[in-house]
C-alpha positions as a Python dict, from the first residue, in 0.01 Angstrom:
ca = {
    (1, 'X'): (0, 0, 0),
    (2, 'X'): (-190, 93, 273),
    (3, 'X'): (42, -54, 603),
    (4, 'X'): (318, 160, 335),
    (5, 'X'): (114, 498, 403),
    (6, 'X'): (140, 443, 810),
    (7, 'X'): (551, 520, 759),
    (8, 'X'): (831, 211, 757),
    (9, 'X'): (785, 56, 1041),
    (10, 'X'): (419, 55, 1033),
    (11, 'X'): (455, -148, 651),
    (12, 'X'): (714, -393, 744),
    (13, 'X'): (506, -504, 1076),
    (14, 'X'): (169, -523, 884),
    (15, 'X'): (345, -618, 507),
    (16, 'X'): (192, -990, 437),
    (17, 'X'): (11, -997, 748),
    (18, 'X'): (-389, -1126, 781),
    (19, 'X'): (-398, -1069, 391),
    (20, 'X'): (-134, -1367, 386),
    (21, 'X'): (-256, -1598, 640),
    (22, 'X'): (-452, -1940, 594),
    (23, 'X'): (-734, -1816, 793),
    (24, 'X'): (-858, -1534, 587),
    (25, 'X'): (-782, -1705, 246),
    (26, 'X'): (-1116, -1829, 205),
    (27, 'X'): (-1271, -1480, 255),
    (28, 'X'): (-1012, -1283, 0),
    (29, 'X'): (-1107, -1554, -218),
    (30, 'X'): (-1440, -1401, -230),
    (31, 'X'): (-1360, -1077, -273),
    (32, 'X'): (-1275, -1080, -640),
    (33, 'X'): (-1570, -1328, -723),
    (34, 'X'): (-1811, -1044, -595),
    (35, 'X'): (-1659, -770, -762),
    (36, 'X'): (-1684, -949, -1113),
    (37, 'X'): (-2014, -1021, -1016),
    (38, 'X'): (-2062, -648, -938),
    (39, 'X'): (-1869, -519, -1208),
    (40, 'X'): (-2034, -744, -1473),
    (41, 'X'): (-2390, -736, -1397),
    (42, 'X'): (-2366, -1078, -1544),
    (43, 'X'): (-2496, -1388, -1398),
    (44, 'X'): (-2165, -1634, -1311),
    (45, 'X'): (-2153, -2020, -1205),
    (46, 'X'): (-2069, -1895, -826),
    (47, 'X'): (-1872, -2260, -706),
    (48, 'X'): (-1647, -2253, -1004),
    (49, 'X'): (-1575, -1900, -1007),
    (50, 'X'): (-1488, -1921, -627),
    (51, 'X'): (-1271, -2238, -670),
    (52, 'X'): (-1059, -1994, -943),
    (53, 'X'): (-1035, -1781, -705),
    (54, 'X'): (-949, -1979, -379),
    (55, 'X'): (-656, -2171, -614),
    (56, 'X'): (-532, -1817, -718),
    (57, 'X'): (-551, -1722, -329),
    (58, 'X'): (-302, -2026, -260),
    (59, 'X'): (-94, -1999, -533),
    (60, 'X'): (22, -1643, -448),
    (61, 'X'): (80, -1781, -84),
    (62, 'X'): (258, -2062, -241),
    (63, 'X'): (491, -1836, -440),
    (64, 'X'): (533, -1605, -123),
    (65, 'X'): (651, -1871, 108),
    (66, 'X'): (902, -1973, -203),
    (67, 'X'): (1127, -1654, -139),
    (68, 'X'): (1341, -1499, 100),
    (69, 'X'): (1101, -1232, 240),
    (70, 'X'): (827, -1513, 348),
    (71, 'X'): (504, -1529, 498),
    (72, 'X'): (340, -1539, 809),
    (73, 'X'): (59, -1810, 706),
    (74, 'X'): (-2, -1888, 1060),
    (75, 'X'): (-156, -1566, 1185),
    (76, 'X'): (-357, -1461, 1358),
    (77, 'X'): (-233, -1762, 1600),
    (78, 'X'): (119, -1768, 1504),
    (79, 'X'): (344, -1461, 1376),
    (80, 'X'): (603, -1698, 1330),
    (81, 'X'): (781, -1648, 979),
    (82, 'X'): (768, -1929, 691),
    (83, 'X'): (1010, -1907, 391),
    (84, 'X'): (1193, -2159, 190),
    (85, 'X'): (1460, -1894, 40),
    (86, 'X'): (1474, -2067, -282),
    (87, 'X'): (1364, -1792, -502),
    (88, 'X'): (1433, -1375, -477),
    (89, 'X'): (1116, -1190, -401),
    (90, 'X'): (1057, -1086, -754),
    (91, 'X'): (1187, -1369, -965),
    (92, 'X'): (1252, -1210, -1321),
    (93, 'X'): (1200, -1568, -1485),
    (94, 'X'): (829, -1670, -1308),
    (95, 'X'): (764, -1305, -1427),
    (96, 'X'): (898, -1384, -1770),
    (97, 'X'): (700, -1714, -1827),
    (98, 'X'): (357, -1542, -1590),
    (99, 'X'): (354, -1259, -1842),
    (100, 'X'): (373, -1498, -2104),
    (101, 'X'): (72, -1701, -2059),
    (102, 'X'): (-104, -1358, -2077),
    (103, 'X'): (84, -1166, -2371),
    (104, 'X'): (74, -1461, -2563),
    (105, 'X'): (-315, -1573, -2610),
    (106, 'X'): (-372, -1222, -2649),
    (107, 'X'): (-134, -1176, -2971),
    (108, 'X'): (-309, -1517, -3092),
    (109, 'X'): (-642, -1354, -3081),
    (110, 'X'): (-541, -1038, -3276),
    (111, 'X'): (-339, -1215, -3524),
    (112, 'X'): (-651, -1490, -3530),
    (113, 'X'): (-915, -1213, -3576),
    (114, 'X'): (-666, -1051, -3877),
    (115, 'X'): (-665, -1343, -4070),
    (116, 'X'): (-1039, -1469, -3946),
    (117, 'X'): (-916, -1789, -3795),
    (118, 'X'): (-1078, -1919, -3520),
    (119, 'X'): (-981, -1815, -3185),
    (120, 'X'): (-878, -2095, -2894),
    (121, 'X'): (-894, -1954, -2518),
    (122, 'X'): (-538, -1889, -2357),
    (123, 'X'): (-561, -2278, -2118),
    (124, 'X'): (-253, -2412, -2287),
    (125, 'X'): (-61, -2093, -2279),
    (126, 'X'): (-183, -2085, -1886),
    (127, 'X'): (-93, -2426, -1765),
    (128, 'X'): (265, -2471, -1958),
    (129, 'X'): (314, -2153, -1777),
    (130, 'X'): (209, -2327, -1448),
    (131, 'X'): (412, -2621, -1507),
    (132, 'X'): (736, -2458, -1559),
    (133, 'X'): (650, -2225, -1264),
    (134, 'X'): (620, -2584, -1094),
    (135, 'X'): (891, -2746, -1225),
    (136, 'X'): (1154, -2439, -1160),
    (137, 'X'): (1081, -2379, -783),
    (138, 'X'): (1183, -2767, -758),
    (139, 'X'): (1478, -2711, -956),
    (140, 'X'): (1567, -2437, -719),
    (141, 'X'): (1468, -2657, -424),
    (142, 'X'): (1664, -2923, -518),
    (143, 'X'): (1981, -2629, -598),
    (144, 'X'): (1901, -2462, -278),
    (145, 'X'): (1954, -2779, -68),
    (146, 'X'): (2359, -2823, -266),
    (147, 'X'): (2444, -2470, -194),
    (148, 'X'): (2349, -2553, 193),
    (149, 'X'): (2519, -2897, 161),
    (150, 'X'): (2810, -2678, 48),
    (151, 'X'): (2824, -2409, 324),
    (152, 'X'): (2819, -2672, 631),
    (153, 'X'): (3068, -2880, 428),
    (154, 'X'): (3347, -2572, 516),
    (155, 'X'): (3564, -2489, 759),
    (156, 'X'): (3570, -2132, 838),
    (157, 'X'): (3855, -1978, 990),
    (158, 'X'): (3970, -2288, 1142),
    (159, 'X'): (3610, -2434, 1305),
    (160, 'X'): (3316, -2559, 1166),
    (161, 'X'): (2985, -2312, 1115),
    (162, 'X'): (2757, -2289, 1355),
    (163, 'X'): (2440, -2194, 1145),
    (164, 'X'): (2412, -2135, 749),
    (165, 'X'): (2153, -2018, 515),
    (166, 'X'): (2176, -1921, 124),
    (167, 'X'): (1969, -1684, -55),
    (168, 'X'): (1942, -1700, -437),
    (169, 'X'): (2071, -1447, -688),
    (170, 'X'): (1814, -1297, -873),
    (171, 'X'): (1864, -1395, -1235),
    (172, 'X'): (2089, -1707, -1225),
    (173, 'X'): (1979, -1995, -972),
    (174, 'X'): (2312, -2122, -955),
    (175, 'X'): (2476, -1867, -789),
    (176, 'X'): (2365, -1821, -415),
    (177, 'X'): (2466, -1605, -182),
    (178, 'X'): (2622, -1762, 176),
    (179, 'X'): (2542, -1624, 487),
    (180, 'X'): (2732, -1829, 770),
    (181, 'X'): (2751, -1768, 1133),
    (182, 'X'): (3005, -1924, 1373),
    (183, 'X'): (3148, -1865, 1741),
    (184, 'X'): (3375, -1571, 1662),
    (185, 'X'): (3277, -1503, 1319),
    (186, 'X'): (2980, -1421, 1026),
    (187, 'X'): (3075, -1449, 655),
    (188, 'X'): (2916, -1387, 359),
    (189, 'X'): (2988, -1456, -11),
    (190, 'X'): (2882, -1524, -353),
    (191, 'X'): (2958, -1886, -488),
    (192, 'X'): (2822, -2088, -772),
    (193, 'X'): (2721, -2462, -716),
    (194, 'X'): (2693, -2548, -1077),
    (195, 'X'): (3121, -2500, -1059),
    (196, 'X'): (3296, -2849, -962),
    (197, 'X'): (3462, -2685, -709),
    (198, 'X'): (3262, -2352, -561),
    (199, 'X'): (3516, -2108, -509),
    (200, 'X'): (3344, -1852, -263),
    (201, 'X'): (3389, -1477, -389),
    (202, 'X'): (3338, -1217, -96),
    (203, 'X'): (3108, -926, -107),
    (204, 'X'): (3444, -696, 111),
    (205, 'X'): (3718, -975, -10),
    (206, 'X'): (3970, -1009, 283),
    (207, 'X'): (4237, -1329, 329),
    (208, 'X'): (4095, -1643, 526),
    (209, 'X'): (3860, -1852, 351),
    (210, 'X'): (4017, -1927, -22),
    (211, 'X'): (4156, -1597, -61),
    (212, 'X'): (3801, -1445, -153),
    (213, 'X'): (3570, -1479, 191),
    (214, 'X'): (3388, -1194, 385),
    (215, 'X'): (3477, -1267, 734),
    (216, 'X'): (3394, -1034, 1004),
    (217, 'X'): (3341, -1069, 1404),
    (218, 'X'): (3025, -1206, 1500),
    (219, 'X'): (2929, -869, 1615),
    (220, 'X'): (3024, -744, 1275),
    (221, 'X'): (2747, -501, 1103),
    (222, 'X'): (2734, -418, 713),
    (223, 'X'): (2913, -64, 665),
    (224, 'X'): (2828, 146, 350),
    (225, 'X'): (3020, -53, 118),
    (226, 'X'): (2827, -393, 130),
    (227, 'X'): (2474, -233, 313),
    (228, 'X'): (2266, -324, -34),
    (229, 'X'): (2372, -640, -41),
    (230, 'X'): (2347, -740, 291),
    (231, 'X'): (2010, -629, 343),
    (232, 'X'): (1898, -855, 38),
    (233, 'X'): (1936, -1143, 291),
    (234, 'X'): (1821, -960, 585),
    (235, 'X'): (1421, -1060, 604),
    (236, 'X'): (1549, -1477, 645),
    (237, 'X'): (1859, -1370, 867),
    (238, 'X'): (1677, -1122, 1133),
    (239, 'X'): (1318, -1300, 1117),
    (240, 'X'): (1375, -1577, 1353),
    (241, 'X'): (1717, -1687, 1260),
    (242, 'X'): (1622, -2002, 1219),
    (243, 'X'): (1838, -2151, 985),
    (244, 'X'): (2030, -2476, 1110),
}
């Protein structure tokens, strides 16, 4: 919010900047352990409270480096750009199941306090949320490694690509989207992995690739018809470029 009030290109160059990096984690961990100290007035076992903390620190940087926008967890030594583009950059289902773990214990309580049962703390509402948080962004590891299995598999206008990447669709982590770059060429397209046979569906469908592929010269720039989705996988494409 504040790099957003310094105009565009002010937020993107300061967006998850020191406040994501490895260095500073330990301090921002602090941070919220003084202000419930503050705002309590109540006396608090300090090491535990800053463990919390420090794991909630890493877990946001975990989820971060997860999806396509990424994280610079390097600075201030490195700006270089970490992402594993396996999840969108909000993910409607770790939302879903985050929310949850919250909404959840807190319906409990009511309902307990109705009907003057005992009330249990929200921990097993918390860490089944935590495991399935865990246990999707493998699934979608695993998922995200077929879909680029599948894009250097191709042949693209008669060669082979030189670099591809995939970027997940928001709501069903089957279906990725296929950026691919060649020698005369980009493409990209929608396909599903979970199909036997991924039949690639073009975002401007033209003849070449299946019937259904995007293919434009390498110099090729999105024009008004395909600009929103393009610029989904912009942050992984222009950052570096690093994809194999």
């Amino acid at each position: 919010m504040v790099s957003a009030a310094g105009g565009s290109l002010t937020y993107l160059k300061y967006h998850r900047h020191l406040t994501h990096s490895l260095l500073t984690a330990p301090l921002l961990a602090l941070l919220p352990v003084l202000l419930v100290r503050l705002a309590s007035r109540k006396p608090i076992v300090w090491k535990m409270a800053y463990l919390a903390s420090l794991a909630g620190v890493a877990s946001h940087l975990a989820l971060d480096l997860t999806n396509v926008y990424g994280v610079r967890l390097l600075l201030p030594f490195s700006a270089r750009w970490m992402r594993l583009d396996i999840t969108s950059v909000v993910d409607p289902w770790i939302w879903a199941a985050l929310l949850l773990a919250v909404i959840a214990p807190a319906l409990s309580r009511l309902v307990g306090s109705e009907m003057g049962v005992p009330v249990r703390p929200g921990r097993t509402a918390a860490a089944l949320a935590l495991a399935f948080v865990a246990l999707y962004d493998g699934a979608r590891a695993v998922i995200h490694q077929r879909a680029i299995e599948i894009l250097d598999s191709r042949i693209y206008a008669g060669s082979a690509p030189g670099r591809v990447a995939a970027f997940p669709d928001t709501f069903n982590p089957f279906v990725w989207r296929g950026l691919v770059e060649g020698a005369a060429f980009q493409a990209l397209f929608h396909f599903n992995v979970g199909e036997p046979f991924p039949r690639f569906s073009g975002l401007l469908p033209i003849p070449g690739l299946d019937g259904h592929s995007t293919v434009r010269p390498a110099k090729w720039r999105p024009g008004p018809g395909n600009r929103s989705a393009f610029r989904n996988a912009a942050p992984a494409w222009i950052q570096g470029r690093r994809h194999p």
